[in-house]
C-alpha positions in Angstrom: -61.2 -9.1 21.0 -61.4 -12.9 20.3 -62.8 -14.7 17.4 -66.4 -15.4 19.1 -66.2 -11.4 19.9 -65.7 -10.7 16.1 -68.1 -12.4 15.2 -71.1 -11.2 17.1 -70.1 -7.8 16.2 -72.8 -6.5 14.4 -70.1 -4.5 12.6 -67.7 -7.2 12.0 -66.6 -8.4 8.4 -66.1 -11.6 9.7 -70.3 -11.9 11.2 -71.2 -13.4 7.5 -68.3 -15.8 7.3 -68.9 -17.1 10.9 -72.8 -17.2 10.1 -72.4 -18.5 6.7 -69.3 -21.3 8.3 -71.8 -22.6 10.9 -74.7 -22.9 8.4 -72.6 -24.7 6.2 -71.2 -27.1 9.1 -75.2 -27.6 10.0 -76.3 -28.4 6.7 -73.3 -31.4 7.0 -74.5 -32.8 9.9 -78.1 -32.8 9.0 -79.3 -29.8 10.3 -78.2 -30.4 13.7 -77.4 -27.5 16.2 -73.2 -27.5 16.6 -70.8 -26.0 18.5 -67.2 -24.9 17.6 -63.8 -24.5 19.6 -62.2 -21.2 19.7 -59.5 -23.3 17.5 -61.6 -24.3 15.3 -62.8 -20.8 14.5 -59.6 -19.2 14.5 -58.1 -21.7 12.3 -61.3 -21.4 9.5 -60.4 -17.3 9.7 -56.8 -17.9 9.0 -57.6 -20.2 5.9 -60.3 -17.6 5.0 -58.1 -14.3 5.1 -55.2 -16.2 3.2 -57.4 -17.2 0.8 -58.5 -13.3 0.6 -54.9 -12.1 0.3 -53.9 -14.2 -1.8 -56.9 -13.7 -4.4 -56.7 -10.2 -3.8 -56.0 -7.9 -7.3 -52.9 -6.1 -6.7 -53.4 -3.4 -9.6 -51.0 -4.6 -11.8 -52.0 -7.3 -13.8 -52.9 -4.9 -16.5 -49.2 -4.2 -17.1 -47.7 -6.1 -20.3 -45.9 -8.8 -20.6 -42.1 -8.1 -19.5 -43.1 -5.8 -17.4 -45.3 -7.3 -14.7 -43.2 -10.3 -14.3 -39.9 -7.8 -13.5 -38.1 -8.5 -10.6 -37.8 -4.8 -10.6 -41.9 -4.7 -10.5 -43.0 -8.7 -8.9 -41.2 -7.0 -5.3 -44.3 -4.4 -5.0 -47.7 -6.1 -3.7 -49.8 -3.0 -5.3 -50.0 0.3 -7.7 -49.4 2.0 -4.5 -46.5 0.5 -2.9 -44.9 0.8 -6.8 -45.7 4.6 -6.7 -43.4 5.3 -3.4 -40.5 3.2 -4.6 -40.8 5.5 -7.6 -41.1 8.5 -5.9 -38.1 7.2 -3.6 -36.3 6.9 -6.4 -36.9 9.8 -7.8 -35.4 11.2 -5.2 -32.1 9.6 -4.9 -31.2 10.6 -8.6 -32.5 14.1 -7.8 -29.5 13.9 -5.2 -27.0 14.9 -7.7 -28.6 14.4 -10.9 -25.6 12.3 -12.7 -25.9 9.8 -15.4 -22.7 7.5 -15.9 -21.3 7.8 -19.7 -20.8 5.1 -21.9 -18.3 4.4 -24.3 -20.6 6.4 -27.2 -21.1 9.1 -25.0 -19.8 12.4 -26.1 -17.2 14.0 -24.4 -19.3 16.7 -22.9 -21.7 13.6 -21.2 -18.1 12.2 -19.8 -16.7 15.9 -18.4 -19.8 16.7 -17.1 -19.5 13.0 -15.2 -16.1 13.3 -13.9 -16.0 17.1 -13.0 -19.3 15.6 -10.6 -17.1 12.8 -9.0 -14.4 14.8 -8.2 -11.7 15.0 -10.7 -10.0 18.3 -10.9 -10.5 21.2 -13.8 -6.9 20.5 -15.1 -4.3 17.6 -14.5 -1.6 19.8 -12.8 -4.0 20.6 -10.3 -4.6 17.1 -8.6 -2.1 17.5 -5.3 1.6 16.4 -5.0 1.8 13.2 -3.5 3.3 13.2 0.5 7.3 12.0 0.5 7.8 12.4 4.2 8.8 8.9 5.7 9.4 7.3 2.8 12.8 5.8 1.5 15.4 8.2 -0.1 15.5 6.7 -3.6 11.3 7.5 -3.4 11.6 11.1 -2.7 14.0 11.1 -5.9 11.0 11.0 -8.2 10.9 13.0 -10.9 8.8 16.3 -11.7 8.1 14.6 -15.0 7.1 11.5 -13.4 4.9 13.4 -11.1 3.3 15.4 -14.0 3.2 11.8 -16.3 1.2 10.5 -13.2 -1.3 13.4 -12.9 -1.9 13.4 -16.6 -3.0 9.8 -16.7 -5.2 10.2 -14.1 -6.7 13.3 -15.5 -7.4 11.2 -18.8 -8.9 8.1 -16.8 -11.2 10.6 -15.2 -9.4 10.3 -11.7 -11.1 12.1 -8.6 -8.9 14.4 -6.6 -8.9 11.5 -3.6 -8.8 8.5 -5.9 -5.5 9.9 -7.3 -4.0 10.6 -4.2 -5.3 7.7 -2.9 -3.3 5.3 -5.6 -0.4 7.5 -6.0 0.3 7.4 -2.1 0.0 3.5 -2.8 2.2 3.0 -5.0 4.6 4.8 -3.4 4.5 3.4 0.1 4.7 0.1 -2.2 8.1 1.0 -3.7 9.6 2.6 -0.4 8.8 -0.9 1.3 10.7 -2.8 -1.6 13.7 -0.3 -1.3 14.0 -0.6 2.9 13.8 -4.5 2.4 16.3 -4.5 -0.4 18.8 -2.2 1.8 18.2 -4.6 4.9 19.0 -7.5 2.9 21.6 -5.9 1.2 23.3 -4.7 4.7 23.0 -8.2 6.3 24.6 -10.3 3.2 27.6 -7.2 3.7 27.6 -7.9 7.1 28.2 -10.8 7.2 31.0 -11.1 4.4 33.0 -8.7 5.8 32.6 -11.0 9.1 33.9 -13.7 6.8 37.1 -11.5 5.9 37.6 -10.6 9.1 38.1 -14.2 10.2 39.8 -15.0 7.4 42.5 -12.0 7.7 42.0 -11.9 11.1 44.0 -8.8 13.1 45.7 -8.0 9.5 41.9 -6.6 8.3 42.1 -3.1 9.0 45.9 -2.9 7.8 44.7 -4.0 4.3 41.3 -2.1 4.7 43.6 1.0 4.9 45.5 -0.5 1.7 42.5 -0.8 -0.3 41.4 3.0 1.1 45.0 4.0 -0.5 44.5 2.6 -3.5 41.5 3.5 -4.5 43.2 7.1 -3.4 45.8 6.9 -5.7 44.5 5.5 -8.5 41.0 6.4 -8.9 39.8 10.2 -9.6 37.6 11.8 -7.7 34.5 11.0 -9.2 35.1 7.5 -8.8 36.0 7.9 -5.3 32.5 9.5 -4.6 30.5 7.0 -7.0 32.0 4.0 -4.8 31.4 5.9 -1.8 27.7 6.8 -2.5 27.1 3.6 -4.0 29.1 1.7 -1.1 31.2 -0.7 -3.7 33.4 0.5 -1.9 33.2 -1.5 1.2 31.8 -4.5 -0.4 33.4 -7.7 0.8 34.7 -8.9 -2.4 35.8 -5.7 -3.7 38.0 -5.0 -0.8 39.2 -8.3 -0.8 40.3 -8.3 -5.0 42.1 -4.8 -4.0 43.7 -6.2 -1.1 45.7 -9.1 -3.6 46.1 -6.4 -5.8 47.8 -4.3 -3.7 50.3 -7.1 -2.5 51.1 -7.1 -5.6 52.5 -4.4 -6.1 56.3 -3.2 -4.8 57.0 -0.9 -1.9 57.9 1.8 -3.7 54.8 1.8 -6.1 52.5 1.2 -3.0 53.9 4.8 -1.5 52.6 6.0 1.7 49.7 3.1 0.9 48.6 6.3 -2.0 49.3 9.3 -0.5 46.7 9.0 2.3 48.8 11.5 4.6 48.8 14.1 2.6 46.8 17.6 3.8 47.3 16.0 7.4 47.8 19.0 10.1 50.2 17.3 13.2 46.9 16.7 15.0 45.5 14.4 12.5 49.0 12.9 11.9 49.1 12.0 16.3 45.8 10.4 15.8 46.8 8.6 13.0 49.9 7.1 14.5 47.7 5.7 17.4 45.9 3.8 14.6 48.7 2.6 12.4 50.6 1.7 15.5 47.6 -0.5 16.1 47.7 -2.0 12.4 50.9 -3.1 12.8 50.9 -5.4 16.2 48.1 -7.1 14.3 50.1 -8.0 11.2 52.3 -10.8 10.5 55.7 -9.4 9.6 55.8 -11.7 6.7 53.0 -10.0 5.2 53.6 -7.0 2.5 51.9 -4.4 4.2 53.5 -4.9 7.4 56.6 -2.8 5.9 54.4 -0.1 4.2 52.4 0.6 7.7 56.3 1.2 9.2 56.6 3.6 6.3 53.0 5.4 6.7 54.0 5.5 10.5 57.3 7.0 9.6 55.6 9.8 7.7 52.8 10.6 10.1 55.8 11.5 12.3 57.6 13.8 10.0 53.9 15.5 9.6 53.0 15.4 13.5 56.5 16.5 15.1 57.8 18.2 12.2 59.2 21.3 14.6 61.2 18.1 16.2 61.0 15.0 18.6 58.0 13.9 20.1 58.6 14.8 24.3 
């Protein structure tokens, strides 16, 4: 229904504005009879219904001061729109009925929080944290680490998840640091052994096998399997200080390059000849290993064709 329809409504609200709007508008022109748009109407019940609204008590002016003019209050137009926020709200807490502690709460207030949120009944039962896929020297960590970790997290009120959450983390964290520091690691070895390799060129695995033999002979067998483990062993710089080392020394001190044939059955020994044999085409004849591999070759023979000549 239009404006003009409102308004003759008997029924209408709006009858005595209209009525009391034209009478006004007469009395202004001298009592003359006038007519109005439908804009003109529209527009005067707009201004009028604003003006209403806007003048309309809301139910909470009586409140005091600091309380009607908070935010928490101004966003509710009346007493009744206030009373289902508050009942909404009501509701929400209802949900699990938790109050978060302060620092003076007791310790009670601060159990009764975190036992809500998730944090287990005891520290040792928060779960052990997932090693699979992650880099060897992570799945080393201690039980006493794990347990320092769980008890920390119990004090710091720690759910189950949030635990698990920043222990897996911090794990994945250090497993990612290892892997790049073995990567870099294996490409600086890399490429200094390619460095040796040009620089001792078809002599490198002669004195590779004198450093082996050294390190044979004169280290124990602890050492052996810390340089091993460690891999010192093959690092560039060690094997090339224990390669000038070794020429240092006579034949006879140097041996059978430290006793490396030793425990050999004749298998091994054949196998080991095809190797040696190798070693010595590639080294200079000048050079002081060249007369201990003739030596190691003459004792794999003795070990592979000890029941006589080869056929």
């Amino acid at each position: 229904m239009d404006t003009f329809g409102l308004a003759r409504d008997t029924q209408s609200p709006l009858r005595r504005f209209v009525a009391k709007f034209v009478a006004t508008m007469k009395s202004r022109r001298g009592g003359e009879e006038v007519t109005f748009s439908q804009e003109q109407v529209d527009a005067a019940v707009k201004t009028a219904v604003d003006t209403a609204n806007t003048n309309r008590p809301t139910g909470l002016e009586g409140l005091g001061e600091g309380v009607k003019d908070h935010p928490s209050i101004t966003r509710y137009k009346s007493v009744e729109e206030l009373a289902k926020g508050h009942l909404e709200l009501e509701k929400t807490v209802g949900l699990k009925g938790t109050l978060i502690p302060t620092e003076n709460s007791s310790d009670e207030v601060k159990a009764k929080f975190f036992k809500d949120i998730g944090r287990p009944d005891l520290a040792e039962n928060y779960s052990n944290p997932e090693l699979e896929g992650l880099h060897e020297g992570v799945k080393n960590i201690s039980a006493e680490g794990i347990k320092a970790f769980k008890d920390k997290a119990f004090e710091l009120g720690l759910s189950e998840a949030q635990a698990k959450g920043i222990m897996g983390w911090h794990l994945k964290l250090s497993s990612d640091r290892l892997t790049t520091w073995d990567d870099t690691q294996k490409i600086e070895k890399d490429g200094a052994i390619t460095a040796l390799r040009g620089r001792w060129g078809g002599g490198y695995d002669a004195k590779k096998a004198l450093v082996d033999g050294l390190i044979k002979k004169f280290g124990n067998e602890k050492l052996v399997a810390n340089l091993e483990e460690s891999g010192f062993g093959s690092n560039p710089d060690v094997i090339e200080l224990l390669a000038n080392v070794g020429a240092q020394f006579s034949e006879d001190q140097l041996g059978e390059l430290g006793g490396s044939n030793i425990g050999m059955n004749p298998e091994q020994a054949k196998q080991e000849i095809s190797t040696v044999t190798k070693q010595i085409m590639d080294t200079k004849q000048d050079d002081p290993i060249y007369k201990e591999l003739l030596k190691k070759k003459d004792s794999l023979y003795k070990i592979a064709y000890s029941s006589g000549a080869p056929a």
